[in-house]
Backbone bond lengths (Angstrom), bond angles and torsions (degrees), N, CA, C in turn:
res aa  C-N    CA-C-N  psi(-1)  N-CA   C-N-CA  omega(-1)  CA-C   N-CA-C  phi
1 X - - - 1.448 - - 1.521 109.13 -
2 X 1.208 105.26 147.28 1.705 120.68 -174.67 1.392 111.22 -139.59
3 X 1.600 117.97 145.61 1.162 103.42 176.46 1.855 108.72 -101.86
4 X 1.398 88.77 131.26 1.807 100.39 173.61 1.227 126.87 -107.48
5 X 1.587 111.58 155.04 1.725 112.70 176.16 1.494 93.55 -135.35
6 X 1.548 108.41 -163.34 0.983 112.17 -163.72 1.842 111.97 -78.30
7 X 1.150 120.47 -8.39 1.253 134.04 158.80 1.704 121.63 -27.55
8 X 0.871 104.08 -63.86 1.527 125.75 -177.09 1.426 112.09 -111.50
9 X 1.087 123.57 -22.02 1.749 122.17 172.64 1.418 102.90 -39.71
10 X 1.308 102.05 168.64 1.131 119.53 177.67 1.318 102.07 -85.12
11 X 1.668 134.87 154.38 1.757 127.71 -155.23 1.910 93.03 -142.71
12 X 1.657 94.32 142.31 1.839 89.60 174.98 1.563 88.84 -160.71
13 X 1.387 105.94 169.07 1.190 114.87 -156.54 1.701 103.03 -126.15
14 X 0.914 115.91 132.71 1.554 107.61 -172.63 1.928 113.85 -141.54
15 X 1.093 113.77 178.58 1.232 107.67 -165.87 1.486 127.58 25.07
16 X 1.223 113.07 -148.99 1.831 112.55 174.32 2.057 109.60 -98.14
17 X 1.703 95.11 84.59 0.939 125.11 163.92 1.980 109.86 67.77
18 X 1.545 81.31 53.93 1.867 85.69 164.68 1.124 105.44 -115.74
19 X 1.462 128.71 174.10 1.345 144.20 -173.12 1.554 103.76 -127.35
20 X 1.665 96.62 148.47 1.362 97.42 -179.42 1.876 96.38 -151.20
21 X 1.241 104.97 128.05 1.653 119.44 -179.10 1.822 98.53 -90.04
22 X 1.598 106.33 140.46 1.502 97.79 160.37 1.562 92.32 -92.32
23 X 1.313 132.14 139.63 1.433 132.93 172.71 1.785 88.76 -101.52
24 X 0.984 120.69 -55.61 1.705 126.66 -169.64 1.329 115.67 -124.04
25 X 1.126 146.65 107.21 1.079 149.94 -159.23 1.572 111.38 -136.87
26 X 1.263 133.29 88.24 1.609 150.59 151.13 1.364 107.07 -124.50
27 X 1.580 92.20 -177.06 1.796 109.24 -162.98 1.278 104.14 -75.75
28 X 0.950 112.72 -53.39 1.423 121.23 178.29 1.726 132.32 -76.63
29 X 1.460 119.91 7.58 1.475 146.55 -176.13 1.143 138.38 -158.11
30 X 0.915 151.19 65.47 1.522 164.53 166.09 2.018 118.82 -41.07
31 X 1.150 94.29 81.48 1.667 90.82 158.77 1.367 134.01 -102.74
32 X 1.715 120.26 86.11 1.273 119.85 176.91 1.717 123.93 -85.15
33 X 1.179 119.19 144.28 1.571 117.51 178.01 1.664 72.67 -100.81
34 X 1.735 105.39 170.79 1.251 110.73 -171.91 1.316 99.70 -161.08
35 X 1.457 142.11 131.95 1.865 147.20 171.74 1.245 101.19 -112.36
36 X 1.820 118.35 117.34 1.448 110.36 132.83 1.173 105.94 -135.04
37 X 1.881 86.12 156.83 1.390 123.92 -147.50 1.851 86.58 -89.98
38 X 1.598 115.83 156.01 1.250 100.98 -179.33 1.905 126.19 -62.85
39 X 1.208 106.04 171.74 1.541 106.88 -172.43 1.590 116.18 76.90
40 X 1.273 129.54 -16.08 1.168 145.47 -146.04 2.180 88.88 -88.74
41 X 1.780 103.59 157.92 1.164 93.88 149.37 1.496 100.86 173.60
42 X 1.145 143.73 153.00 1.102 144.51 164.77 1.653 149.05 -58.32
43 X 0.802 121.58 149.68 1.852 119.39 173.60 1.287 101.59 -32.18
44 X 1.173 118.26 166.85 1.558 120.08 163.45 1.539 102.61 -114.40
45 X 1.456 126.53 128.87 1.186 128.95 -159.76 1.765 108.39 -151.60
46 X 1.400 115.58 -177.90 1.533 120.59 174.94 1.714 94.49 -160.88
47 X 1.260 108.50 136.81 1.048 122.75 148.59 1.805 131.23 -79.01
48 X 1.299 107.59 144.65 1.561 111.72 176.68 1.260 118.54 -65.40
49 X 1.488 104.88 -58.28 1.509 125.15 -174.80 1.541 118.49 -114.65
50 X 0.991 123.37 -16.37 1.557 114.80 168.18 1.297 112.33 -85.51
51 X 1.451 111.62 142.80 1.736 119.36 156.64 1.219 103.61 -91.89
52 X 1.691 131.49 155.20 1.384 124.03 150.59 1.273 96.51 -117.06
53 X 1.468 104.00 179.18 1.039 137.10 173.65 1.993 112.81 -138.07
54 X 1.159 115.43 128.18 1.589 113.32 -167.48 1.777 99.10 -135.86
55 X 1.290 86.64 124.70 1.223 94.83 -172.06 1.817 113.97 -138.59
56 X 1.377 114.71 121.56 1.367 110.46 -149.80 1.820 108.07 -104.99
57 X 1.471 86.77 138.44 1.829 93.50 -169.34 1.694 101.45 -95.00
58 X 1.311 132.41 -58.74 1.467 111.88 158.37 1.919 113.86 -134.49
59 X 1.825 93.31 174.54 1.526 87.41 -174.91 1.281 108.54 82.35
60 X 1.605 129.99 152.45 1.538 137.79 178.69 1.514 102.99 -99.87
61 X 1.200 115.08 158.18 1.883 123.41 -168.96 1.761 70.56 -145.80
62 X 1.347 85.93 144.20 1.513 120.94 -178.94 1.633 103.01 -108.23
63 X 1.507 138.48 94.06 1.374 133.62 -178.01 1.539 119.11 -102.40
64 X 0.989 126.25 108.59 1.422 119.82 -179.75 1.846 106.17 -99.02
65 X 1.467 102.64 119.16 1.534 117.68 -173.27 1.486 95.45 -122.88
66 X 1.296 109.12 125.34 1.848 141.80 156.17 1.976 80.13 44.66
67 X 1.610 121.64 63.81 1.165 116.84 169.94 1.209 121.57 71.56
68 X 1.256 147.72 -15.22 1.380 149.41 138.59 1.502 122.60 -52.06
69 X 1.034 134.73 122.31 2.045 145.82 159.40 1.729 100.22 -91.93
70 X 1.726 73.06 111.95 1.418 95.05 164.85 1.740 95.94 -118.50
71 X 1.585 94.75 146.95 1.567 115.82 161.03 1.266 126.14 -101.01
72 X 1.320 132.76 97.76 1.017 139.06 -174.62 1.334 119.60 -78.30
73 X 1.211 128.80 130.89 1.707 128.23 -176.54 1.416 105.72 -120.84
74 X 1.403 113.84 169.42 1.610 121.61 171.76 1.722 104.89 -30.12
75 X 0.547 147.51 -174.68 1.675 162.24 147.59 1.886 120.12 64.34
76 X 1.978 85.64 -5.90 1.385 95.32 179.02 1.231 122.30 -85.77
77 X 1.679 124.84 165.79 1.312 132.68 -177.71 1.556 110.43 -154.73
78 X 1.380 100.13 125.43 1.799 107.76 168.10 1.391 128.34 -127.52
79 X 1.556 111.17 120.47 1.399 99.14 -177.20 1.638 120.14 -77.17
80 X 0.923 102.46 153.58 1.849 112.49 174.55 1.276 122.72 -115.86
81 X 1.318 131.50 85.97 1.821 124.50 -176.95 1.305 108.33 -73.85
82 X 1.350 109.10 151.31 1.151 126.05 -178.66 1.339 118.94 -37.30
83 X 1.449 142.47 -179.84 1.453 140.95 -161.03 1.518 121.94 13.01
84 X 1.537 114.54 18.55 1.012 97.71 171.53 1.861 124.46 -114.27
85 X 1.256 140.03 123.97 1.262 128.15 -132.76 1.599 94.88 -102.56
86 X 1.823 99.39 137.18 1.271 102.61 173.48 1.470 108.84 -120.66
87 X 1.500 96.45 -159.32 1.891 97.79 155.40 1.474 95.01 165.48
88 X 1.483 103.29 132.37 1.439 115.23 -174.62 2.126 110.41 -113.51
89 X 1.350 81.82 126.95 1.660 109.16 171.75 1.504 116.04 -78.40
90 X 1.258 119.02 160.78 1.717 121.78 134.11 1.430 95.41 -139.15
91 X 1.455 91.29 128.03 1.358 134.84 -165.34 1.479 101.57 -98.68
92 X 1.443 127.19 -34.20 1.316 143.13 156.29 1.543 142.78 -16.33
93 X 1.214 119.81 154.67 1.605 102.25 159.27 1.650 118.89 -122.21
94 X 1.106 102.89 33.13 1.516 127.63 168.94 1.606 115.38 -122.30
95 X 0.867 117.68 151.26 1.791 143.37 175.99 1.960 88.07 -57.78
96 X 1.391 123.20 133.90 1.212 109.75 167.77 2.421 91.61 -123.82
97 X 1.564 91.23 148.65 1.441 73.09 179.45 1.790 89.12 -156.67
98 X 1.670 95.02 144.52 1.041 103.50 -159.74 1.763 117.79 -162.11
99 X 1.309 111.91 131.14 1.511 108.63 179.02 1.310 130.28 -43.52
100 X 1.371 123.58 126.27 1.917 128.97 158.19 1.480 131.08 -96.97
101 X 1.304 110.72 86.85 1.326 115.84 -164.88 1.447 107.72 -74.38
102 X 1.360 144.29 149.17 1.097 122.21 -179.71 1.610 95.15 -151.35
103 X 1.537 129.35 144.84 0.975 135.48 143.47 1.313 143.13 -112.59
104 X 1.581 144.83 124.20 0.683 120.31 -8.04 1.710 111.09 -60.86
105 X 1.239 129.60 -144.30 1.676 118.68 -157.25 1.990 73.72 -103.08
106 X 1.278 96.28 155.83 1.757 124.88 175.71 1.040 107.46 -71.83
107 X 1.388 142.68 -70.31 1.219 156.12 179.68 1.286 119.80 1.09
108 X 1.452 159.30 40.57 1.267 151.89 177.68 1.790 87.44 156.79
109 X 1.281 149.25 -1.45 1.146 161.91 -175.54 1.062 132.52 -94.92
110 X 1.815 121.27 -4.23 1.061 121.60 177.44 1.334 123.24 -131.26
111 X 1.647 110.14 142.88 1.154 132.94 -160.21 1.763 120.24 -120.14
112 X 1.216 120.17 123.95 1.467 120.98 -136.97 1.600 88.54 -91.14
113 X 1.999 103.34 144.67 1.317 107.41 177.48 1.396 116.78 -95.12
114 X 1.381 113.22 163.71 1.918 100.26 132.11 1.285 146.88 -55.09
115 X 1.236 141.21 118.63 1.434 150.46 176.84 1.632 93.74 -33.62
116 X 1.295 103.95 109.29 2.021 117.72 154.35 1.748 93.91 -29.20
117 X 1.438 88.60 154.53 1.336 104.60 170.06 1.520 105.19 -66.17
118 X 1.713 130.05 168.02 1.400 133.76 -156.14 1.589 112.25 10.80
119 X 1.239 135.76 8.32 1.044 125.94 153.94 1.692 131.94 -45.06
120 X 0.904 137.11 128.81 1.608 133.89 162.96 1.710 123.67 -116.64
C-alpha cells in the first residue's frame, strides 16, 4: 500500500472538459477526485447498485437528487442511494472539485434519467 493523490492517479476526461482521478479503484469501492470547470454538468442518471457519497473539497457543485437542489460548498457532503437519479452542475465561475465515493464502485452501473421537472 501507498499513499496516492491526484499526481499519479490514474486520469480521464469526462463530459465537456472535466477531470476525473481514480484515487481507489476496486469492486467493491470507488475513490474518485473529480474537476468541473464552470458551466459544466453532467447526465442526469441513477445507479442500481452503487450508493455515493459526494463530498466537495473546493468551489460550490449544484446537485439535483430525486428533484431537490442542493448547494454544495467546501466542507459539504451528500449521500445518494441507489435508484435514486441525480446529476451535478457548476453553476459557478470557479472550477468546483470534489470527491465520489461509491459503493460498490459505479462504473458499468449507470442508467440515464429524465431531466427533473424545470430542470435544464
Amino acid at each position: 500500500m501507498k499513499a496516492t493523490s491526484i499526481a499519479d492517479a490514474e486520469h480521464y476526461l469526462w463530459g465537456h472538459a472535466c477531470d476525473g482521478w481514480h484515487l481507489l479503484a476496486t469492486d467493491d469501492l470507488s475513490v474518485i477526485e473529480e474537476r468541473m470547470p464552470p458551466g459544466s454538468f453532467e447526465q442526469r442518471h441513477f445507479h442500481t447498485r452503487a450508493r455515493q457519497f459526494f463530498y466537495v473539497l473546493d468551489g460550490e457543485a449544484t446537485l439535483e437528487l430525486d428533484g431537490t437542489i442542493h448547494r454544495l460548498r467546501r466542507g459539504d457532503g451528500l449521500h445518494i442511494p441507489p435508484e435514486v437519479a441525480h446529476q451535478v452542475r457548476n453553476n459557478g465561475s470557479d472550477d468546483v472539485r470534489f470527491l465520489v465515493i461509491s459503493a460498490p464502485k459505479a462504473h458499468g452501473d449507470r442508467v440515464a434519467a429524465p431531466l427533473a421537472f424545470g430542470a435544464s
